[in-house]
C-alpha positions, 0 to 999 in steps of 0.5 A: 094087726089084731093085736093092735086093733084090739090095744086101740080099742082098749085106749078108746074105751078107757079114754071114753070111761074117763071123759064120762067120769069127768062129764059126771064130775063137772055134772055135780060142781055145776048142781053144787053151784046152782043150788048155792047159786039159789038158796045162798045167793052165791052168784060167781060161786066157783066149785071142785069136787076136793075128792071124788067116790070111786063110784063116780069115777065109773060111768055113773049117771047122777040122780041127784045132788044136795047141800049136806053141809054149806061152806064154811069160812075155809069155802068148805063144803059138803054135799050128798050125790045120789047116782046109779052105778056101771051095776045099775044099783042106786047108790049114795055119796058124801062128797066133799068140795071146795067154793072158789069165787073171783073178789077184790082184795086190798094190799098194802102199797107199802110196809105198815107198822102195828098200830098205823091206822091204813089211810086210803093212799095206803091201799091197792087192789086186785081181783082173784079166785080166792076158796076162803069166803066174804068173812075173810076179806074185807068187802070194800074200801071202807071196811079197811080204810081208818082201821088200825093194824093189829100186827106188822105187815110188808108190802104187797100183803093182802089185808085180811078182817083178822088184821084190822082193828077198830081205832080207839075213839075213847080215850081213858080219862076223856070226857064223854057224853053220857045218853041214858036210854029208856024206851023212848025217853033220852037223858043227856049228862057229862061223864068221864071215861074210866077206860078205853074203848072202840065202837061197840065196846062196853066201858065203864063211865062215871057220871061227873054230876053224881059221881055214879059210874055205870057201864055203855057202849061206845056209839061213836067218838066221845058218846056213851049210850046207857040203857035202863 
């Protein structure tokens, strides 16, 4: 009867040493999630420590947490945990972690060939925990609507901004709407486009009237902006 007193005990003090190193755990992903929460405004942020210092896993009491390395792209993270240990000494920790947040991803209804431009009709969408971050996703509908491919993609696939490419709006050879900038002064002149290009690209334009070619950014379908 002693002896199986003494394994029940032994049972309960291990089930309450890991019942504690959890509630530590949970502790520090709660102060991760906060200071996100505070300093990145990362409201539905979801944290879990990807491994946990030996020293945690005792009966430690958690001083306090800080940010070392904010998440990256991949939702990872860095932080510095400072907790006294079962010896009662003061002792320091760099524990890594991973963010988990609840987005709307789009996918494609059907498959899709590279170079289709994704129209509305096109797309579906449903939420999950995803680890990676907003720069992976796009973050809504129109962010993926009137995009092109870059790549073949199935059914069902998630879209991602690594797949979608503006569309061309200026063809090589098309006329085009020269806008010369200088400070607040505009200077209209038709020119001819001397490659292609996509919003936001620099291409090079030759100006009809002189026959001088300069170099401007794509503002939208068939407008050249060049500055001076």
């Amino acid at each position: 009867m002693r002896m199986l007193l003494t394994m029940i005990s032994a049972v309960l003090l291990l089930t309450a040493t890991a019942f504690s190193a959890e509630e530590e755990t949970s502790l520090v992903e709660r102060q991760i999630a906060t200071l996100l929460k505070a300093s990145y405004g990362r409201a539905n942020a979801q944290v879990k420590l990807e491994s946990v210092p030996a020293h945690l896993k005792q009966q430690a009491r958690i001083k306090s947490v800080s940010l070392h390395k904010v998440p990256d792209v991949a939702g990872k993270g860095l932080a510095i945990v400072e907790f006294e240990g079962e010896d009662g000494r003061p002792r320091t920790s760099y524990v890594p972690f991973r963010v988990y947040e609840k987005k709307t991803l789009f996918y494609v209804k059907k498959a899709l060939a590279r170079g289709n431009t994704v129209m509305l009709e096109d797309l579906g969408s449903q939420e999950r925990v995803v680890g990676e971050s907003e720069l992976i996703y796009p973050c809504d509908e129109d962010e993926v609507v009137g995009k092109v491919l870059k790549k073949n993609v199935a059914a069902g696939t998630v879209l991602t901004n690594q797949m979608l490419d503006s569309p061309r709006v200026i063809r090589r050879g098309g006329l085009v709407t020269i806008i010369g900038q200088s400070g607040t002064l505009f200077v209209k002149a038709k020119g001819k486009a001397e490659e292609p290009g996509r919003l936001g690209d620099r291409i090079r334009v030759k100006n009809l009237s002189s026959g001088r070619e300069v170099v401007g950014t794509v503002a939208d379908d068939g407008t050249i902006v060049v500055e001076f």
